[in-house]
C-alpha positions, 0 to 999 in steps of 0.5 A, spaced: 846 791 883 846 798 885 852 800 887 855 806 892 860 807 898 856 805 903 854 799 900 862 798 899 863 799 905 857 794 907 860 789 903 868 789 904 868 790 912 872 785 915 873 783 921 879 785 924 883 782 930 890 784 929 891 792 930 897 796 930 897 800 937 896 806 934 890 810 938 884 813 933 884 820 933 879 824 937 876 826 931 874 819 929 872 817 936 867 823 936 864 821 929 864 813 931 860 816 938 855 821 934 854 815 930 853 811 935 847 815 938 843 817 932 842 809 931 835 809 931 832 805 937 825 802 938 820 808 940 826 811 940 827 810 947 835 811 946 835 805 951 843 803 950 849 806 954 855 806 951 862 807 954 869 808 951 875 804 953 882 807 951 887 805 956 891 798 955 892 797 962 885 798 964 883 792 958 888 787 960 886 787 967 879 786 965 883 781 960 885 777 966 878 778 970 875 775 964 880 769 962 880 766 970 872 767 969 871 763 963 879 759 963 885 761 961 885 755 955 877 755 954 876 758 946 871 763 948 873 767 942 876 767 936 884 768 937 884 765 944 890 762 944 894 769 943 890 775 943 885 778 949 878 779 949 879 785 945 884 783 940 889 789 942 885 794 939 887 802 942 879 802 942 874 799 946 866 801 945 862 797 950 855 797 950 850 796 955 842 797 957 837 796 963 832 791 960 832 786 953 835 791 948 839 787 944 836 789 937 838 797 940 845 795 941 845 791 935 843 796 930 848 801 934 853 796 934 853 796 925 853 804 925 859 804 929 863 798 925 860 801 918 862 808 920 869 806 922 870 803 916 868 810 912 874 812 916 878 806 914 878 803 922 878 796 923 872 793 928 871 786 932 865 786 934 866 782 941 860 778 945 864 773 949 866 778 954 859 778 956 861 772 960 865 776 965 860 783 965 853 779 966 857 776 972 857 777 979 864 778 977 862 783 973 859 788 978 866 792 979 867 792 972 860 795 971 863 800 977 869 802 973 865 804 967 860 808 971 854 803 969 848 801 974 850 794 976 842 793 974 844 794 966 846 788 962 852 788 957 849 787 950 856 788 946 862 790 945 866 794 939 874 793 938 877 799 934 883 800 931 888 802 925 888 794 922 894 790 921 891 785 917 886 785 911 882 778 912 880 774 906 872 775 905 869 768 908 864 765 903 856 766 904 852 761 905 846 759 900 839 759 901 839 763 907 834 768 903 827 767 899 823 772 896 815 772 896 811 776 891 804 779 892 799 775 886 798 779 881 
C-alpha cells in the first residue's frame, strides 16, 4: 500500500469526544474555514453555508433546547448520558444549505475532519442536532446563526485539543468488490 501523510491522517482520524477547554487558535480555525470552502461541490455551485460556534454558553443553551426536543434520557447520540451534543468541544462548525446537498456537505465536512487532524485537533462529526435545527423549534437557532429559516442543517463538526486517544474500531469485511474490464 502506498503510503503519505495525508493517507496517514485518512487512516488514524478517530473520532473524539472528550476535549480539553482549550480554544483552537485563530490560525487553525482560518485553515479549518479556507479548508472548508475550497470542498469541491456539484457544478461547483458552493451550496453550503458554514458557521462557527466558539461560545460554551451559546452551546449549551442549544444543548438544552436540543435535550427537551428529543428527551433528556434519549440515546440520541453517542456519550448522551454525560457529554452535550458537542461533546464539550471549544469549537463547533455547523453546516447548512437551501435544497438537498448532502453530498456537498458531507465532502466539506471530511476537509474540515482531515485538515484539523493535519493540525493535530480532535473532530466529532454530529448529525443528531439535526433533530432540533430541522425543527420548528429550530427557527430562532437558525436566526442566532444568521441562516435563512429555509436552509436545512446538513451536519455539524465538534473541534478541539483531544483529551483521549480512542482505539481504531474494526472495519468490516466484504464491503468492497472490484470489477476488472475483459481483456
Amino acid at each position: 500500500m502506498i503510503s503519505n501523510e495525508t493517507i496517514e491522517n485518512i487512516l488514524t482520524r478517530r473520532t473524539i469526544r472528550e476535549y480539553t477547554p482549550e480554544q483552537i487558535s485563530e490560525n487553525e480555525l482560518e485553515t479549518l474555514i479556507k479548508c472548508a470552502m475550497w470542498a469541491p461541490s456539484a457544478r461547483n455551485l458552493q451550496p453550503c453555508h458554514l458557521r462557527v460556534v466558539q461560545s460554551k454558553r451559546f452551546l449549551d443553551e442549544m444543548n438544552v433546547d436540543f435535550k427537551n426536543l428529543v428527551g433528556w434520557d434519549t440515546p440520541a447520540y453517542t456519550r448522551w448520558d454525560k457529554n452535550p451534543f458537542y461533546h464539550n468541544a471549544p469549537t463547533v462548525m455547523f453546516i447548512f444549505s437551501k435544497g438537498r446537498s448532502d453530498m456537498d456537505g458531507g465532502i466539506m465536512t471530511e476537509n474540515i475532519a482531515l485538515a484539523a487532524k493535519s493540525m493535530g485537533l480532535g473532530t466529532c462529526i454530529i448529525g443528531s442536532i439535526g433533530a432540533l435545527m430541522n425543527h420548528d423549534e429550530g427557527i430562532k437557532w437558525k436566526k442566532k446563526l444568521d441562516i435563512p429559516y429555509d436552509y436545512r442543517f446538513l451536519i455539524a463538526v465538534a473541534v478541539g485539543h483531544g483529551n483521549e486517544e480512542p482505539e481504531p474500531k474494526e472495519r468490516k469485511s466484504g464491503q468492497f468488490k472490484i470489477v476488472k474490464a475483459d481483456d
